[in-house]
N, C-alpha and C positions, 0 to 999 in steps of 0.2 A: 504494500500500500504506500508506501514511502513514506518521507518525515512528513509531509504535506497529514497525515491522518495519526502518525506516532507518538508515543507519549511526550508532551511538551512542546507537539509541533503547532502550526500556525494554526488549524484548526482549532484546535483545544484550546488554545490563546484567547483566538477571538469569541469563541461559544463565551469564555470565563469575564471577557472582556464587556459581550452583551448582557449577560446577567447581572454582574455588578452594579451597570447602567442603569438596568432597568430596579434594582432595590436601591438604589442610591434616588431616584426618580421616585418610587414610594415610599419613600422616607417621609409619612407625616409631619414629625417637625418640621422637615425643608419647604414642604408641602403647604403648610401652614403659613409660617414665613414668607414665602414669595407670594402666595396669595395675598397676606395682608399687608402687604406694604404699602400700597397707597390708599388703605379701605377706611373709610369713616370711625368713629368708634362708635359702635353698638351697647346698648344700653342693657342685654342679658347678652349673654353664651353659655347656648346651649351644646355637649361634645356628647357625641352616644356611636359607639361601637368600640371594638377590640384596643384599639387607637385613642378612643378618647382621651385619656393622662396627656399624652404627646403633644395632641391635637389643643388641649384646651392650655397647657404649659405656653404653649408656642404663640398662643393668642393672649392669654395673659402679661405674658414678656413685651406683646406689641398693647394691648390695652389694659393697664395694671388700675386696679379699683372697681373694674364691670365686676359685677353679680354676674358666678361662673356658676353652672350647673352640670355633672360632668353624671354620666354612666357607663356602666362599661364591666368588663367580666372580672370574677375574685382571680384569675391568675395576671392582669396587668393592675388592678388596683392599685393605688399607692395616695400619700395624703400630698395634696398638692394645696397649698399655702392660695389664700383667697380663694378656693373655690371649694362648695360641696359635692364632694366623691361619693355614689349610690353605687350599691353591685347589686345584679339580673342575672337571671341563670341564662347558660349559654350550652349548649344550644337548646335546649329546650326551657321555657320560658317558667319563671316562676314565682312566689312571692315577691322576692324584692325584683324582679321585672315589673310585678302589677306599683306597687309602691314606687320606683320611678314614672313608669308611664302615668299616673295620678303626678310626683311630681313636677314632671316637664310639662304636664296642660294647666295645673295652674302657677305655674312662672308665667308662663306666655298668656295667660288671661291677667296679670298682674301688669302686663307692657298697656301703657294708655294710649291713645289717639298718636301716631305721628313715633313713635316705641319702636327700634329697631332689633332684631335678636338676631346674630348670627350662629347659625347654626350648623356645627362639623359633623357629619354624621360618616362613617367607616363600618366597614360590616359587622354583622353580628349585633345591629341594633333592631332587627325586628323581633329579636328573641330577648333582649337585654330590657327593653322597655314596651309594656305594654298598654292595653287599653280595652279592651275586649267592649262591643258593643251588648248595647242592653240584649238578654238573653243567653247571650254568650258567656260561662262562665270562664276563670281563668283553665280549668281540667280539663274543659273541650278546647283551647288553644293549644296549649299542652299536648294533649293526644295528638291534634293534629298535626302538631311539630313533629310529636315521634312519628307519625305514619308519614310524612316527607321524607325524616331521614332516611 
């Protein structure tokens, strides 16, 4: 096959060279950072999926005093300095998912007239925060999560 395919050759460079790329390109914080660079300040931030710490750190740093509201799963948890940290089951949804998704609607009913909330949302927040419509209990979301997976 020659060095072109061999260990350490150009191929294998470049594969290692586009992946990097592309987690360096996902990197939340960066992610965060270059979005908000020339962005208003928003009066709530809301962060909800796996990402959320990263996500709302990164906004924090650029608007330090917003009322942060962060969710996100018990293995990225962490206490993040101005802002309230909630954990959701992941992946399938659970108490403290139903008790975020209750409190991410009323922050955002708390925004008045003209009230802006920036909101980071990364996966694993339709299982991390919920809200189940009337009739729906939180055990029939639940189920249906597990019969997706």
């Amino acid at each position: 096959m020659g060095d072109k395919y061999g260990r350490g050759g150009r191929m294998r460079d470049g594969l290692i060279d586009i992946f990097m790329a592309g987690v360096t390109r996902a990197d939340p914080d960066r992610a965060v950072r270059t979005a908000l660079r020339d962005a208003p300040t928003p009066d709530l931030i809301l962060s909800l999926g796996k990402a959320g710490v990263a996500m709302a750190r990164a906004a924090l740093d650029r608007f330090p005093g917003v009322t942060c509201l962060v969710v996100t799963n018990p293995e990225n948890a962490a206490d993040l300095s101005g802002a309230t940290v909630m954990v959701g089951g992941h992946p399938v949804p659970d108490e403290g998912s139903l008790a975020a998704g209750e409190a991410i609607l009323n922050a955002v009913d708390r925004l008045g007239a003209g009230q802006q909330c920036l909101a980071l949302i990364s996966g694993g927040g339709s299982a991390l925060a919920v809200a189940p419509v009337k009739g729906v209990s939180l055990a029939d979301k639940a189920e249906v999560s597990r019969l997706l997976l």
